[in-house]
PAFIGU-52901 format. One record per residue (C-alpha): x, y, z; residue number from 1. Coordinates in steps of 0.25 Angstrom, whole numbers, always signed. Layout:
N
SITE, X, Y, Z, NUM
...
This chain:
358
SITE, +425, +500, +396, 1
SITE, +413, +504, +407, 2
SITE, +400, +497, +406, 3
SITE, +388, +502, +415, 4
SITE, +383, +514, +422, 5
SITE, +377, +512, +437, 6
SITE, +389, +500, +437, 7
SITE, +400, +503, +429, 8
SITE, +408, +492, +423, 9
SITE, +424, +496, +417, 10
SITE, +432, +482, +410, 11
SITE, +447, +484, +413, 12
SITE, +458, +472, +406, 13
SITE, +462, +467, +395, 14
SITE, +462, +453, +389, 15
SITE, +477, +451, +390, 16
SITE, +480, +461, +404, 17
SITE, +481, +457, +418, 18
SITE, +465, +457, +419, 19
SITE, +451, +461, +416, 20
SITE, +442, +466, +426, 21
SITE, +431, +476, +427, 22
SITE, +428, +488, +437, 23
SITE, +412, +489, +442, 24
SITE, +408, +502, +448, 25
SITE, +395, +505, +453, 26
SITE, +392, +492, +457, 27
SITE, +383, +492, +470, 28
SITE, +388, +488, +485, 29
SITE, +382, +475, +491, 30
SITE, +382, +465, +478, 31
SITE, +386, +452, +483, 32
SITE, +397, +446, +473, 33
SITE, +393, +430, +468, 34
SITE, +409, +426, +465, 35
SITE, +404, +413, +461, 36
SITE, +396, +421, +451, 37
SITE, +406, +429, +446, 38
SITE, +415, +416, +446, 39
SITE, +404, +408, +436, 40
SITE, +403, +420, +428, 41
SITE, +417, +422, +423, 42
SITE, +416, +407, +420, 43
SITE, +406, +411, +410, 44
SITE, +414, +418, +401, 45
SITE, +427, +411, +404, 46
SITE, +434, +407, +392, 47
SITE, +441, +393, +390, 48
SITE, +431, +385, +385, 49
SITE, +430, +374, +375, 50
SITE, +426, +386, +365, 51
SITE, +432, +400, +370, 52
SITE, +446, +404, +372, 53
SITE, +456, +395, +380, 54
SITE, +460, +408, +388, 55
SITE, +460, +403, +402, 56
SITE, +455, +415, +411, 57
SITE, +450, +411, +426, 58
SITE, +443, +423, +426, 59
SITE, +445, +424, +442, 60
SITE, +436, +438, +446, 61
SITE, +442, +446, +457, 62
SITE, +435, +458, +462, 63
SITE, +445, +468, +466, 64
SITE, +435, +480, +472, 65
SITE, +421, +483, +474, 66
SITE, +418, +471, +483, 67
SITE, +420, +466, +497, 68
SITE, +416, +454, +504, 69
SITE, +408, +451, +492, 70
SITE, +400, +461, +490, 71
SITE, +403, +474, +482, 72
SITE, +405, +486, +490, 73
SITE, +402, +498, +477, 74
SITE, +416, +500, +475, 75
SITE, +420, +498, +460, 76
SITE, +423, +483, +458, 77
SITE, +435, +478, +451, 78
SITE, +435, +465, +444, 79
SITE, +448, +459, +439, 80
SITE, +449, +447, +432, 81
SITE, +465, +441, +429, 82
SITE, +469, +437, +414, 83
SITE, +476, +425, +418, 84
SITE, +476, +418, +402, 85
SITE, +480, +429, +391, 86
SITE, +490, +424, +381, 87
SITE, +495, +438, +375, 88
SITE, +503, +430, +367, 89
SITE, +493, +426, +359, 90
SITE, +492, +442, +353, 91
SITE, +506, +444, +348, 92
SITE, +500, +449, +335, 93
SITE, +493, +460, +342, 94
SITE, +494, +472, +339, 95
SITE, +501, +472, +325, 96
SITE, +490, +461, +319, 97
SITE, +476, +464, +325, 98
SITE, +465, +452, +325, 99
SITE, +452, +454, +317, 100
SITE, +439, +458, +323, 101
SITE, +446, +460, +337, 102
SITE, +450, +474, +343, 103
SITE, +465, +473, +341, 104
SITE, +467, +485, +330, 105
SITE, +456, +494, +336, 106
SITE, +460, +492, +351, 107
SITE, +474, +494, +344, 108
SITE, +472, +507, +336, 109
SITE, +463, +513, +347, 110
SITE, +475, +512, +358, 111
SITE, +485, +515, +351, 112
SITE, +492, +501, +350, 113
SITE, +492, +501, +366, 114
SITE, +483, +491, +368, 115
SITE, +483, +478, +371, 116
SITE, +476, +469, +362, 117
SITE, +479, +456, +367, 118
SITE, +467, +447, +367, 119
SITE, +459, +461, +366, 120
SITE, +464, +470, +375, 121
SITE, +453, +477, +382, 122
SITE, +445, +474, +372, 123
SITE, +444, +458, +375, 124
SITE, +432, +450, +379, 125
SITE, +442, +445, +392, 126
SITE, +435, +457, +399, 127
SITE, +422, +453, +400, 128
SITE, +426, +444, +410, 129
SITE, +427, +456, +418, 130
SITE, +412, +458, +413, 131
SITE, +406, +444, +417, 132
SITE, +412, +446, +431, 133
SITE, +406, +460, +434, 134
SITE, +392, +454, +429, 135
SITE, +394, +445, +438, 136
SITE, +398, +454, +450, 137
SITE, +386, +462, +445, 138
SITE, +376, +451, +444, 139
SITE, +370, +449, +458, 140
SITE, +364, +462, +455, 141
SITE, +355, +457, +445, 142
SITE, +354, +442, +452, 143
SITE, +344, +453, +461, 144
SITE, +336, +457, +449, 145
SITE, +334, +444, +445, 146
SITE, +341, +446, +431, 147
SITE, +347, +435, +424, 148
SITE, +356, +436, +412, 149
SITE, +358, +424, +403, 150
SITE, +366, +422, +391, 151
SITE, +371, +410, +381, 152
SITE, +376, +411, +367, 153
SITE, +365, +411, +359, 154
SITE, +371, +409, +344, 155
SITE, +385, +407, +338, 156
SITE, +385, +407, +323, 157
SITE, +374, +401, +317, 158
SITE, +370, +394, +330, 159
SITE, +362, +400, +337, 160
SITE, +354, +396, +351, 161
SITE, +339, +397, +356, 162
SITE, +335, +405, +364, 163
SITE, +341, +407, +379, 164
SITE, +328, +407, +385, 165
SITE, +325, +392, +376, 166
SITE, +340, +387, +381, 167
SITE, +343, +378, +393, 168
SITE, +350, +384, +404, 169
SITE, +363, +387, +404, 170
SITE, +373, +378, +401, 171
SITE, +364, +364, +398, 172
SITE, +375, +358, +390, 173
SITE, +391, +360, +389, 174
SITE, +388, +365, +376, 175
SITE, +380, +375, +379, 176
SITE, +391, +378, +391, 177
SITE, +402, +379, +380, 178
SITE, +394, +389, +372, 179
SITE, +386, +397, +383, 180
SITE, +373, +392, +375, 181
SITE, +360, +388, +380, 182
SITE, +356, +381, +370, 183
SITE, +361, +367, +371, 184
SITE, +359, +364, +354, 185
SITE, +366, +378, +351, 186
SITE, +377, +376, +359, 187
SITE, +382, +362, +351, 188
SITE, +381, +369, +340, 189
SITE, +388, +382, +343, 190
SITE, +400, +373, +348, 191
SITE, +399, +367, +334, 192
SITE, +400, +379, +327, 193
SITE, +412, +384, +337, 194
SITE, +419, +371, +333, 195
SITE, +419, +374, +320, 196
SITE, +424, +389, +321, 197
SITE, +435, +385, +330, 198
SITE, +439, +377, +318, 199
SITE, +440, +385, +310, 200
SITE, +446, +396, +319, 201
SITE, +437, +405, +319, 202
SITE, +425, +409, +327, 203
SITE, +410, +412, +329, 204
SITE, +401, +423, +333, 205
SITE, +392, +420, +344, 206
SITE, +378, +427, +350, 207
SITE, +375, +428, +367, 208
SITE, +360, +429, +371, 209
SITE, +357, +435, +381, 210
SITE, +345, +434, +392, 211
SITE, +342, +444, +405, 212
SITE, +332, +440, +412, 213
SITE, +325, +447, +425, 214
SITE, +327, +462, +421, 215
SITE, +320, +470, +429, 216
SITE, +309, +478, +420, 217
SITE, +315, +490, +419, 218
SITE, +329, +490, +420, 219
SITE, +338, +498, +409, 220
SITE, +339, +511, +406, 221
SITE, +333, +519, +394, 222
SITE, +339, +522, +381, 223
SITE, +354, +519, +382, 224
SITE, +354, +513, +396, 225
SITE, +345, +504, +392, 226
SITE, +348, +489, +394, 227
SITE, +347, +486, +379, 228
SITE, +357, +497, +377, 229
SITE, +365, +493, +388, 230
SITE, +365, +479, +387, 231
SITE, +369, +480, +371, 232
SITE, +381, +490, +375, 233
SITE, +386, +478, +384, 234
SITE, +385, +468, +375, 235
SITE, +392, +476, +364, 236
SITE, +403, +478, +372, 237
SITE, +406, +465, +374, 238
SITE, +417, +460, +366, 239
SITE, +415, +454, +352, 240
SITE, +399, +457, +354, 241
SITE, +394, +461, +340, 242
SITE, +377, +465, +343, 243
SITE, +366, +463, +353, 244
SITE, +352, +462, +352, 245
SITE, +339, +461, +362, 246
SITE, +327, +454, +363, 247
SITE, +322, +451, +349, 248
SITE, +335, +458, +343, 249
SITE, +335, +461, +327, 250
SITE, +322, +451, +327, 251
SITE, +316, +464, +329, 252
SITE, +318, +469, +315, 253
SITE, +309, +459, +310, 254
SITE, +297, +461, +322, 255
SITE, +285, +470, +320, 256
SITE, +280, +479, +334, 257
SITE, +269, +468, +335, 258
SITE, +280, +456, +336, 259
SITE, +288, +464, +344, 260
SITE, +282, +471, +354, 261
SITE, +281, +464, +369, 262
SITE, +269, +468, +375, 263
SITE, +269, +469, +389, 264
SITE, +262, +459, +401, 265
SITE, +261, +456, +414, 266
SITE, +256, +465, +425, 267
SITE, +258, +482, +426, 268
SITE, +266, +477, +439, 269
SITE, +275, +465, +432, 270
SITE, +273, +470, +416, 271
SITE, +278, +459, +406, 272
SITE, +282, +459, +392, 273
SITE, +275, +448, +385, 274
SITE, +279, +441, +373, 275
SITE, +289, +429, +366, 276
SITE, +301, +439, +369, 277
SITE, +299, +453, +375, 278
SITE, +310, +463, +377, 279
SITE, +318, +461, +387, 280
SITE, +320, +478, +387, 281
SITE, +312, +489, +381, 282
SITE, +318, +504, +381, 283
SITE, +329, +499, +387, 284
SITE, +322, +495, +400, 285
SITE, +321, +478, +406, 286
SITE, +305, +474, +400, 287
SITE, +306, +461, +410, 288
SITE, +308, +450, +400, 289
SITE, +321, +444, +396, 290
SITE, +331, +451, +389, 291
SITE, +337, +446, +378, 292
SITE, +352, +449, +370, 293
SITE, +358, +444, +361, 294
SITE, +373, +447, +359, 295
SITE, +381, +444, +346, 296
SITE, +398, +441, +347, 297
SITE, +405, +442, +335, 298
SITE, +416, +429, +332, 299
SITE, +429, +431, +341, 300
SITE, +439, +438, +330, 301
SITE, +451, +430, +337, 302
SITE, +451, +417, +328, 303
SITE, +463, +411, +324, 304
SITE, +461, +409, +310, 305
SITE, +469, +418, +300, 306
SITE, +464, +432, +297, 307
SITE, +470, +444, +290, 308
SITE, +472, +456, +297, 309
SITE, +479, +469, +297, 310
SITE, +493, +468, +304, 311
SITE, +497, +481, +308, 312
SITE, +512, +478, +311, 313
SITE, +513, +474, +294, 314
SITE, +499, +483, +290, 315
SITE, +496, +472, +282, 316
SITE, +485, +461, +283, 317
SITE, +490, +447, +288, 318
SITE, +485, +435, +293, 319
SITE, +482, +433, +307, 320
SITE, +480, +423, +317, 321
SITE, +474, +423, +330, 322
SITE, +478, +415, +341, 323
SITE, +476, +414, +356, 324
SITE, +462, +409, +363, 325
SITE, +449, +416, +358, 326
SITE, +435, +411, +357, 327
SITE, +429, +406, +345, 328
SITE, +416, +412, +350, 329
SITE, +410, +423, +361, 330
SITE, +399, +419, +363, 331
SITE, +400, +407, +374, 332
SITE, +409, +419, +381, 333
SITE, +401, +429, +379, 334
SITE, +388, +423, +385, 335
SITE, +395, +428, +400, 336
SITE, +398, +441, +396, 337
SITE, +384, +445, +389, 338
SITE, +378, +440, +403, 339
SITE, +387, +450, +411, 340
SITE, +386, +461, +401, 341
SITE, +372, +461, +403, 342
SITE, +373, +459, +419, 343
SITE, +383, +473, +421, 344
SITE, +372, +480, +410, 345
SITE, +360, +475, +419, 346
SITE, +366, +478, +433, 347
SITE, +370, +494, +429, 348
SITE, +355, +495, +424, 349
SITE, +350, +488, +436, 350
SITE, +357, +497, +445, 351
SITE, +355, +509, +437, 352
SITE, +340, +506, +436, 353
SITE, +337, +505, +452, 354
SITE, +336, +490, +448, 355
SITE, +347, +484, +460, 356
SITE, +345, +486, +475, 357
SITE, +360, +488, +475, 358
């Protein structure tokens, strides 16, 4: 569970245990911390909306090492965040009667029945709030560099939104706040959709868009360092996330060298790429232009309609039905967490690359 190489990132929790938290080593000295920041950031991903699950997490962020008088000293930092709202109850069927699509039997088998599976163990998405808050310790070193990175969810189903660079700022409606979407028409009808869903009690997949913007040309690392590489390998890691692309994506199956190919602008001194959407990276190295990902979610597996599935207490298939609090869709969560998955990647290639004066 490590993420980085110049700054090393370790997740620690569970769903269902005392806390989640995250150790940071290698994180330079002198970084001023912005609390309010961090404070607006776990309010980001926070659940309890109108359309995620009713748990009820404050998300309070304490720092436990790695910083005095608001600033870090270089010292590994611990970050530990209390679970104040799990209901184990609601995962008395576990282990003998393990959900579809979720972890629970392969979690189970792995451990030897020793671990714990409530609300997904170590597994769960409750851990990246560990992530949005490290991202946000992280982030005044990229503030530096100028580098912006900009989220929304940019389909859901069949609905899908234009593009973030054609969208209003964020949040132009409370629409668009409910479902982390730009795009004020997309956001009424992804709401619709979800609507539906939750009628039927079931669920939706969902698709975050991605825009960095201000990378120093450049940055990255070559071959498997490289930040498409890196940044793909973040993105997967987050839970349900089923596939990423960049730039013009599969588009490119369909593009000849002439379409696809940017030429280059500009000056010898401040070179450019030119054209309707140049890559954002090239051999794993920042071109200059935006950069843009896409990242699909697969529909949350805990809904609570009946399905059939093996029981291990009876080894036989029987119905089962989910209850507890779960999101009907990722997407509007996950928008946080793409933004600070692409944060930690872009800090530990900054530092690695020479970028940071830290």
């Amino acid at each position: 569970m490590h993420l980085g190489e110049w700054i090393r990132l370790t997740l620690f929790g569970t769903s269902h245990g005392p806390r989640v938290g995250a150790f940071l080593a290698g994180v330079p000295a002198g970084i001023e911390i912005d609390f309010s920041a961090i404070e607006l950031a776990m309010i980001s991903r926070r659940p309890g909306g109108r359309y995620a699950s009713k748990r009820r997490e404050p998300d309070v962020v304490e720092i436990l090492s790695g910083v005095e008088d608001g600033k870090t000293t270089g010292d590994e930092i611990e970050i530990s965040i209390t679970n104040v709202d799990a209901k184990s109850k609601d995962y008395n069927f576990l282990p003998d009667h393990p959900r579809p699509g979720h972890q629970d039997m392969v979690m189970q088998k792995r451990t030897n029945g020793e671990a714990d599976l409530r609300g997904g163990g170590v597994s769960s998405a409750r851990l990246t709030a560990a992530l949005v808050a490290s991202a946000a310790l992280l982030s005044p070193l990229l503030n530096k560099l100028g580098i912006e990175c900009e989220a929304h969810v940019g389909a859901m189903g069949q609905i899908k939104s234009q593009p973030i660079e054609q969208c209003p700022p964020r949040w132009k409606t409370n629409e668009c706040k409910e479902m982390r979407c730009r795009d004020p028409i997309a956001a009424l009808a992804m709401i619709e959709t979800l609507e539906q869903h939750r009628k039927d009690r079931n669920s939706i997949g969902s698709r975050v868009d991605l825009r960095i913007t201000g990378v120093p040309l450049g940055l990255g690392e070559p071959w498997f360092d490289g930040l498409e590489p890196a940044l793909a390998r973040a993105m997967l890691a987050i839970p349900a996330a089923r596939g990423v692309t960049f730039g013009r994506g599969f588009d490119v199956v369909e593009m000849t060298g002439k379409e696809h190919n940017d030429p280059w602008g500009g000056t010898a001194e401040h070179p450019k790429l030119i054209g309707e959407k140049p890559d954002g990276v090239l051999a794993g190295l920042a071109t200059g232009s935006p950069i843009h990902v896409s990242v699909a979610f697969k529909p949350p597996s805990s809904i609570s309609a009946e399905q059939h599935t093996l029981n291990l207490a009876t080894d036989s298939i029987e119905p089962l039905v989910v209850g507890g609090r779960h999101d009907p869709v990722l997407g509007p969560r996950a928008v946080a967490v793409v933004e600070a998955m692409a944060k930690l990647i872009l800090c530990d290639l900054a530092l690695r690359g020479g970028f940071c004066d830290e």
